[in-house]
Residue, then its C-alpha position, 0 to 999 in steps of 0.5 A: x843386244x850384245x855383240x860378239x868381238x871377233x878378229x876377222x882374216x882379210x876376205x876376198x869378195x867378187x860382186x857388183x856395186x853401186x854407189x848410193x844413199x839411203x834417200x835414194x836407196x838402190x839396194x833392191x836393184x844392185x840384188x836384182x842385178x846380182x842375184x842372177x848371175x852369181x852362178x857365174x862365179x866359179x871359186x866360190x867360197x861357201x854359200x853366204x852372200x855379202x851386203x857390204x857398204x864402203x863409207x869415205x874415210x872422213x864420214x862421220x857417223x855421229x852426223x849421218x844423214x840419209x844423203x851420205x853417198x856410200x858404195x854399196x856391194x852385193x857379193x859372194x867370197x871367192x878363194x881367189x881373183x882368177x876369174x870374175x865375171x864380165x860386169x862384176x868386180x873385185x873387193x877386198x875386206x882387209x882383216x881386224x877387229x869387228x862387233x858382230x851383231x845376230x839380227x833376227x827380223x825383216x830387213x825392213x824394221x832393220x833400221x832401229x838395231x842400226x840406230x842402236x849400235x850406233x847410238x848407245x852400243x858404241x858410245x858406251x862401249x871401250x871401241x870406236x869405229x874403225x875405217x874399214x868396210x861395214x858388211x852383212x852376211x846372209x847365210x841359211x837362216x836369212x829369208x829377206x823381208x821375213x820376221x823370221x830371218x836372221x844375219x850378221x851384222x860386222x861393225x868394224x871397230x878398234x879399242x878407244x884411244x885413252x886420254x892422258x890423264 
């Protein structure tokens, strides 16, 4: 699975949020809160949804564990803050460099292409990390918990500091 590098413009997203981890996941309720309402939203920009996961700048993903608490958003790109929504807030995803993974299959066996990026994409590659937020897109082809379903997956990343020889 080799990703496609792009340099991604900084986006405007409204949506909801909720902080989290994966032992005691709430992705399935921060959806249902969302999906409902996201009609509300009156300056939207196109139809994707946004699975977005905000990490503290110290996390460590060589030592993740399933109790990291994160925040995680379901939101929708807007071309401007004017107007949001009661209950909803305001998020931006600043510009730069992301892989950007296809995954087709269910949500559910999504885990193992994770696992992979992160443990052998990464490592064997010439980037590192980089400390912004982590999202998914959701367009047309995504049909939930299909094996048919497809989305993207942006991994936020910067060229590796070389050592001084």
């Amino acid at each position: 699975m080799t990703p496609e590098i792009k340099n991604l413009a900084e986006k405007m997203l409204i949506g909801k949020r909720i902080k989290m981890c994966l032992s005691d996941d709430k992705t399935l309720e921060l959806w249902r809160s969302f999906m409902p309402r996201r009609k509300e939203i009156s300056n939207k920009l196109g139809s994707e949804l946004f699975s977005i996961q905000i990490f503290d700048d110290n996390q460590d993903f060589a030592n993740f564990n399933p109790q990291t608490v994160f925040e995680k958003w379901a939101a929708v790109e807007v071309s401007n803050f004017d107007t949001i929504p009661d209950e909803m807030e305001t998020v931006i995803i600043p510009g730069g460099r992301y892989a950007v993974f296809l995954y087709r299959g269910s949500s559910a066996a999504a885990a193992k292409t994770f696992q992979y990026i992160f443990e052998s994409w990464l490592p064997n590659s010439t980037y590192s990390l980089d400390k912004r937020p982590h999202f998914e897109i959701m367009g047309e082809k995504y049909k939930n918990n299909d094996p048919d379903s497809e989305e993207e997956i942006w991994i936020p990343i910067k060229l590796k500091v070389k050592a001084e020889e």
